[in-house]
Each structure stands twice: as structure tokens, then as C-alpha cells.
C-alpha positions in Angstrom: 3.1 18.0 -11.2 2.2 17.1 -14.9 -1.5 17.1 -15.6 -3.1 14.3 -18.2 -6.8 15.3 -18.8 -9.4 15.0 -22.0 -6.0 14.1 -23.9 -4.2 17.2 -23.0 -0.8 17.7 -20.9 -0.4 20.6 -18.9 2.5 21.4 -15.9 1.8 22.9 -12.1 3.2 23.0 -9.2 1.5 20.1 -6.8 -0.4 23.2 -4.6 -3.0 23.8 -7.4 -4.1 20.4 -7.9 -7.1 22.1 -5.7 -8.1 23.6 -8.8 -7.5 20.6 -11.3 -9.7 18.1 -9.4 -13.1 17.9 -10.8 -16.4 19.0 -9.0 -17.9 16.5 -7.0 -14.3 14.7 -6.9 -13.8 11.7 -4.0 -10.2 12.1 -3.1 -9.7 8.3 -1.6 -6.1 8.1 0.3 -4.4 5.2 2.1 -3.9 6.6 5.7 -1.4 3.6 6.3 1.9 3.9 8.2 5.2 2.8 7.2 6.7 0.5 10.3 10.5 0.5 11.2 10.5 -2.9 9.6 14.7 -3.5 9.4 15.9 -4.5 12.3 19.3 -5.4 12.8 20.2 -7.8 15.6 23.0 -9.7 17.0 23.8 -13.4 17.4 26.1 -14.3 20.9 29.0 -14.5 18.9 29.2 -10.4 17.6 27.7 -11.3 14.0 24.8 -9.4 12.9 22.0 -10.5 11.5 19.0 -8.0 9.6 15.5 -9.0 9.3 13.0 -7.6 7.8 9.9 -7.9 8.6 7.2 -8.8 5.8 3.8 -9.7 7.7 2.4 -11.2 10.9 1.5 -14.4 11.6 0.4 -14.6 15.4 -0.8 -13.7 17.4 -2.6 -12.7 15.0 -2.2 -11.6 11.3 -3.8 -8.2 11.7 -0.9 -5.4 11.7 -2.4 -3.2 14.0 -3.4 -5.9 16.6 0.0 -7.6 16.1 2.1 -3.6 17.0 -0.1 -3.7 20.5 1.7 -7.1 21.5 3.0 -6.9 24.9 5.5 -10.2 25.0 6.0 -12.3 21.8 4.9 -12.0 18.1 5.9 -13.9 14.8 6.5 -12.5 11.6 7.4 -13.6 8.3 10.4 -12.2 7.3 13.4 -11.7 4.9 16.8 -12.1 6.5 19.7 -11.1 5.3 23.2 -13.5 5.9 20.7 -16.4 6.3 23.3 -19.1 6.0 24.5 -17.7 9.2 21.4 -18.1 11.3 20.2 -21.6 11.6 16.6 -22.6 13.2 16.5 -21.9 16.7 19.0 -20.5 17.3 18.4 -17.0 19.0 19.8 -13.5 18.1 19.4 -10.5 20.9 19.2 -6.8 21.1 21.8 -4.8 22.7 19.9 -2.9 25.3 16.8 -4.3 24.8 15.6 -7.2 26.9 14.6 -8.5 23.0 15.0 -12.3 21.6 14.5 -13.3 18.2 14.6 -16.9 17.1 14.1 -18.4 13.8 11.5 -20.6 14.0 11.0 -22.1 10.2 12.6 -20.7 6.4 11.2 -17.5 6.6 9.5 -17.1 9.7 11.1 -15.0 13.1 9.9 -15.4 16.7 10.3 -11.8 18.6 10.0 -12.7 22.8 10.8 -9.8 25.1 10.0 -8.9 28.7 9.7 -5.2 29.2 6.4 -4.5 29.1 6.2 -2.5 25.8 4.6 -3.4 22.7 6.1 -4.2 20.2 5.9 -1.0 17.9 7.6 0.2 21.5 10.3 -2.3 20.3 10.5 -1.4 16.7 10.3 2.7 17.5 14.1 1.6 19.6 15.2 -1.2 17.5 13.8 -0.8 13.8 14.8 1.2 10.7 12.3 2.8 8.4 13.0 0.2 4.9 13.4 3.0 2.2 13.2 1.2 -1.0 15.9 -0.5 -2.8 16.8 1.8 -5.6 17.3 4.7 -3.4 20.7 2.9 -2.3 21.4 4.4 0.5 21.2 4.1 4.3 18.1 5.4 6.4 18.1 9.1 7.8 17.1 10.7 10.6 14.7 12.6 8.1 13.4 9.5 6.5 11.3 8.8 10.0 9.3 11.5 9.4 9.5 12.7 5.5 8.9 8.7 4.4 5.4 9.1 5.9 2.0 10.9 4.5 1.4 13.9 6.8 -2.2 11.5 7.4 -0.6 7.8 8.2 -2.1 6.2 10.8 -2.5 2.6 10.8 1.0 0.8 11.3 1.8 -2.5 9.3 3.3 -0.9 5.6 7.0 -1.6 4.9 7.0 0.9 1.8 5.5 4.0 2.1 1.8 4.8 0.0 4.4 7.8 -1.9 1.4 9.7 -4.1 0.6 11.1 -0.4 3.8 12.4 0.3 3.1 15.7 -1.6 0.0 16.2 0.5 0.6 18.9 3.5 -2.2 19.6 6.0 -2.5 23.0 4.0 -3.4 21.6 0.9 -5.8 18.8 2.1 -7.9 21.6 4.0 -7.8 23.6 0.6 -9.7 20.8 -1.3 -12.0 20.4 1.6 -12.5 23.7 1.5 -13.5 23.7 -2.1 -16.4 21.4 -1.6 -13.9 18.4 -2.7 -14.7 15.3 -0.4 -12.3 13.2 1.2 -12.0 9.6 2.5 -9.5 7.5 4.1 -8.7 3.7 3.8 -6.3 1.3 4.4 -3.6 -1.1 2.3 -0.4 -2.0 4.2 2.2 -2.1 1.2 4.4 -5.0 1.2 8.0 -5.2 0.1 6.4 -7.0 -3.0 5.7 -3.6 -4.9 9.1 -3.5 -5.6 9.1 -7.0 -7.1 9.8 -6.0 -11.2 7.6 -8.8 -14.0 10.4 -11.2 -15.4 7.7 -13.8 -17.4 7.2 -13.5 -20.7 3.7 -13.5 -20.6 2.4 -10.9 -17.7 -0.3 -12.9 -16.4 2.1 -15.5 -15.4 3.7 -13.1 -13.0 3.6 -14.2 -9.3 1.5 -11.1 -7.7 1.8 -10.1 -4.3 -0.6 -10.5 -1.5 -1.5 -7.3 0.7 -3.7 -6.1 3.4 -6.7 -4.2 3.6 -9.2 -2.5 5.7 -12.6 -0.8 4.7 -14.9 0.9 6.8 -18.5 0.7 6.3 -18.5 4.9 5.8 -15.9 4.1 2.9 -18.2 1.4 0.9 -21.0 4.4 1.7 -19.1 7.3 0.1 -17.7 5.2 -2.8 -20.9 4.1 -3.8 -22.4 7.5 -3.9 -19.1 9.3 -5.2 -19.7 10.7 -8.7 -15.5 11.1 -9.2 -13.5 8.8 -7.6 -9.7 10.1 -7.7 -7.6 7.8 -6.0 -4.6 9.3 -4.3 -1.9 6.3 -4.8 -1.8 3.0 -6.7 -2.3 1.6 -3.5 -6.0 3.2 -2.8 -6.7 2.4 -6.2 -5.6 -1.3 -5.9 -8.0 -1.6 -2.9 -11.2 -0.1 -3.9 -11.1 -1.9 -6.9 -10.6 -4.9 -5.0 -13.3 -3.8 -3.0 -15.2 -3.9 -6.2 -14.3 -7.3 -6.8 -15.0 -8.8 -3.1 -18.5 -7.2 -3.9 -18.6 -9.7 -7.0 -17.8 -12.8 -5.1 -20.6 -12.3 -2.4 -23.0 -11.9 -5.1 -21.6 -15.1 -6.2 -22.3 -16.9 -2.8 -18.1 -16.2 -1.7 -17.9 -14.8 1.5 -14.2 -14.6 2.1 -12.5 -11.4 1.3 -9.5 -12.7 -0.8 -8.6 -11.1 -4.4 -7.0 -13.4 -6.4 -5.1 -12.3 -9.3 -7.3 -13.5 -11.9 -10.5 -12.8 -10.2 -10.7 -9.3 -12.3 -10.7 -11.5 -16.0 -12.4 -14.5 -14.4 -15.6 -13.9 -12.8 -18.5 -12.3 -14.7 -18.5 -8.2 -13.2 -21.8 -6.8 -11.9 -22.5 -3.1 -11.9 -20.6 -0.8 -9.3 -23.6 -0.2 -7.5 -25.1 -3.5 -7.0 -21.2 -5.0 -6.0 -20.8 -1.6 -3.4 -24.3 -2.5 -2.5 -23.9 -6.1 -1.6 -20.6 -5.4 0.5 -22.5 -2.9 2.2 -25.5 -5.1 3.4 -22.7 -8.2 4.1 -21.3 -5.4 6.4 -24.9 -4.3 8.0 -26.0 -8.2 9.0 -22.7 -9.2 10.0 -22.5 -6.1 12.8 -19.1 -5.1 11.1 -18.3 -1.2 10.8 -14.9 -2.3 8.9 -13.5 -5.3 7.1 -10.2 -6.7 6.4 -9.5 -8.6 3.5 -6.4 -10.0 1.2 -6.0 -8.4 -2.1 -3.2 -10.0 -5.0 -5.5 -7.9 -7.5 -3.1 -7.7 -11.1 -4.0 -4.6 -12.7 -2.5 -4.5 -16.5 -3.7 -3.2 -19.7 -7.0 -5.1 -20.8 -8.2 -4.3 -17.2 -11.7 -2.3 -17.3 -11.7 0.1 -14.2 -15.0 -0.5 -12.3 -14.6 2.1 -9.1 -11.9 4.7 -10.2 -12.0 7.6 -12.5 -8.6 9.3 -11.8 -5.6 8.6 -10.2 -3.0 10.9 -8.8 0.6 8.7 -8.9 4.5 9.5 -9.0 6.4 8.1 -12.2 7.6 4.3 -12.2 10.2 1.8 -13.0 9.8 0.3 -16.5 8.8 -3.5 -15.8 7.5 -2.8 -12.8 3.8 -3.7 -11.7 2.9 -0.4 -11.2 3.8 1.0 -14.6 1.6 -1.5 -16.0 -1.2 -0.4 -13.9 -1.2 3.2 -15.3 -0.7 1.9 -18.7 -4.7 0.1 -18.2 -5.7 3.5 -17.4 -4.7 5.7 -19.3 -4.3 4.0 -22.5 -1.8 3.9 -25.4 -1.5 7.7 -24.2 0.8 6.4 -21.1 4.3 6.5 -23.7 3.0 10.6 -24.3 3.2 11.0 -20.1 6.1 9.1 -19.7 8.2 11.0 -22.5 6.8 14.3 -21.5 8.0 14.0 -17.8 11.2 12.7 -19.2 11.7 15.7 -21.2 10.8 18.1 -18.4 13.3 16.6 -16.0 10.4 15.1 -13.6 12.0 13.1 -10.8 10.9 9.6 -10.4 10.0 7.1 -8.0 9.7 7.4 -4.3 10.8 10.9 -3.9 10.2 12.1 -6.9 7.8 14.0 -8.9 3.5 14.0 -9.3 1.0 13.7 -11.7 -2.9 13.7 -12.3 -4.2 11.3 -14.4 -7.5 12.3 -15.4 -8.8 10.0 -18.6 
């Protein structure tokens, strides 16, 4: 793991960021969980058909409602040989008593009559998506090793990878050391992956993804002294938490982040936006939210919530570089040429750091 703090680069092993976290450090996580979201079916004729599934549309577009279906759910999907599967028309499972049916462009219809639920019908008939650029089939050890050792809510199709170098061991080690911890939710989508093409970066189509707060969340952010996010994706949603806290004290109520809220609206201060989520929370009975987030985090970006961020290394052009590039500064090139010259490994699998500005 390399180390960025107060301008200076240092290398450890991941165990002793226990040590390198600040006193009175939050350490926020994303305690999603990565879904077997490829699933491979057949049409009557033998030819198969993979679809992958993106996000929920009924019965509801809540993941974790949506995994406890007992009969039918519909999804919107990506599918691969899609000239071969027209509209209604309906492709079936081997041994499960499972039909899928297209039901519009990008939408699929799953029907079955078993009596499971449906993450009972992904656990048999799903893959677990590794991403792209790891070009290579799913293993046996991916169901397991492509999870945090603290996922719990199902509905991501990429895993929240910071977390993977997290063990039980270590986590009770910061606790341990007086370090807080907290746990939230943002369902990755298979948009992370998505790399900026337009000439100008604000031009670039975001992606929309899930998120749940709990009212002990907005609680212990708002008194945090060091918020450390573990994960682009924890950062990306208490920052749009930030943000949502902005529109209610602008008279919005619903919990959608567009892309250019963060350079549009006129900010407040972290406390009074924490504050007025808080109270929404209070009067309307709620002990956790869900909300939308597209929040585009690029240089010019003034962080409101976080003050570190632990991350693995990223594809150039991707969002996600960008987003480390507004934190740390002009100092990004220095991180990204140092872990080049140490032989870090990138992306998914690969190596960690500690951004500490």
C-alpha cells in the first residue's frame, strides 16, 4: 500500500494502515454485495443468450426488495447476441423452472414457479460479472474473493474493490485502536467501467446509482472529525449525501444527484446540509433513505464531507481517475508514477493506497 500524506510518499504493507489512519478517523465503507448478475440462458432452439442484469424495475426498483421476489421481476438489462432475441419471445433455464422474456430494448421479464426468490435463482443460474479488462471467465474463487469480507446488501454488479483488502482481523485492529467505523450503501453499476470519450468532461454522460443511508450514518458523519472513505464508491455517496442535504434546504425533497448539482447549486456548510437530512429523516419516521446519485466528481470539485480516501489505482480516462485527481491535486501524476515505478498492481485486484491530503 503506497501512502500520500502532508505531501510525502511512503510504502507498507495494507496491515498497518491501523497505524496510518489519523486519530479520531471515520472509516465509512460500502457494505454492498456483488450479485451473480450474468446469466446465461437458452432460447428453444439450443442458442444461448447472456443477460446481464443492470437494475430493477418492478416490482419494485429497490435491489434488496427486488432479490426477495418469489415469482416474477423485471430488470433492465444488457444482452449479449441481441439480434437473436426478438420481443417476446422467451428464453428458459435448463433445470430451473425459469422464463425470461424480453419485454422492450433493454428491458427482461424473469417468471418462474418454484417457490425461491429470486437471489435463490441467481445463486443457481448467475455468474459473478468480474469486470471487463480482467478478460477472463468467472472462477470458482471469484464468488467469494470478488466480495468485501463485510458485503451485505445484494444489488452491485461490480464489486466496491478498496474493501477487498479489508480481513475481519484488520477491521477489529482499527476498532480496537479507538478508530470508528460506519457502514453504507451504493450498489455499483456496470457504468463505473464506462471510460470519458467527450472532449470537454462535463459533457460526459454520468451514470446513475443506488444509495441507502441510515439515520446513524447522517449522525456519525456529521459529528466525524476525519472522514476516510474506504472506496470511491463511499465517497461518491456521502458526498452526495452532502448534496441531497443542499436541495432540501432549497425546498427539493427528492433524493436525486444530478451531475451538475455539485457546480450548480449554491453549497451550505457540512453541518447545516447533514443537519437538514437528519431532521427530513426525524419528521418523515425514516431510519434510512434511498436515493439516486449521477454525482461527477472531476478536478475543480471542492470536497464537502471527505478528508481521505483509501482507493486501488485506475484506468487513465476513466471516471474514477478523475475523481482522485480533485482530491489530491496536481500531486495525483507523483502517485501515479510512483506506483508505476514500484510495480503496484492496478485495478480490481490490484494494489492500495491512502490518500491523505
Amino acid at each position: 500500500m503506497l501512502c500520500y500524506s502532508k505531501n510525502a510518499i511512503s510504502h507498507h504493507k495494507f496491515g498497518e494502515i491501523t497505524d496510518l489512519l489519523p486519530e479520531k478517523s471515520l472509516l465509512v465503507f460500502n457494505d454492498t454485495r456483488v450479485i451473480p448478475a450474468r446469466v446465461i440462458l437458452k432460447k428453444e432452439t439450443g442458442a444461448r443468450i447472456e443477460i446481464f442484469l443492470l437494475e430493477p424495475t418492478l416490482p419494485s426498483t429497490v435491489h434488496e426488495a427486488v432479490m426477495k421476489a418469489h415469482s416474477s421481476c423485471t430488470w433492465k438489462c444488457m444482452i449479449g447476441n441481441a439480434r437473436k432475441w426478438k420481443r417476446n419471445i422467451s428464453l428458459f433455464h435448463e433445470t430451473l423452472q425459469l422464463k425470461a422474456t424480453r419485454t422492450a430494448q433493454d428491458e427482461v421479464t424473469f417468471e418462474w414457479r418454484s417457490g425461491l426468490t429470486f437471489s435463490d435463482i441467481l445463486t443457481e443460474a448467475g455468474k459473478i460479472p468480474l469486470p471487463p479488462y480482467l478478460n477472463r471467465e468467472t472462477e470458482d474463487s471469484d464468488e467469494e474473493r470478488y466480495q468485501t469480507v463485510y458485503s451485505k446488501m445484494d444489488g452491485a454488479v461490480a464489486a466496491p474493490t478498496a474493501g477487498l483488502h479489508f480481513t475481519d482481523q484488520i477491521i477489529d485492529s482499527i476498532e480496537k485502536r479507538g478508530i470508528r467505523t460506519d457502514y453504507l450503501t451504493l450498489h455499483v453499476s456496470a457504468g463505473t467501467f464506462q471510460p470519458v470519450k467527450s472532449e470537454k468532461i462535463s459533457e460526459h454522460d454520468m451514470h446513475n446509482e443506488q444509495i441507502w443511508v441510515s439515520l446513524e450514518n447522517v449522525r456519525n458523519i456529521l459529528e466525524g472529525e476525519k472522514i476516510i472513505a474506504v472506496g470511491t464508491t463511499a465517497m461518491r455517496t456521502m458526498e452526495s449525501l452532502y448534496w441531497f442535504g443542499v436541495k432540501l434546504l432549497n425546498g427539493y425533497s427528492d433524493f436525486f444527484i444530478e451531475k451538475s448539482d455539485a457546480y450548480t447549486l449554491k453549497p451550505s456548510s457540512k453541518k447545516q446540509s447533514l443537519e437538514a437530512v437528519y431532521d427530513h429523516m426525524k419528521k418523515s419516521g425514516l431510519s434510512k433513505i434511498g436515493g439516486q446519485t449521477e454525482i461527477f466528481i472531476y478536478p475543480g470539485y471542492k470536497f464537502r464531507i471527505c478528508q481521505g480516501l483509501v482507493t486501488n489505482y485506475h484506468l487513465p480516462g476513466s471516471t474514477l481517475i478523475l475523481l482522485v485527481a480533485a482530491f489530491v491535486g496536481d500531486d495525483w501524476k507523483l502517485i501515479y508514477n510512483e506506483a508505476l515505478k514500484s510495480n503496484y498492481r492496478f485495478l480490481s485486484y490490484g494494489d492500495s493506497s491512502l490518500l491523505l491530503p
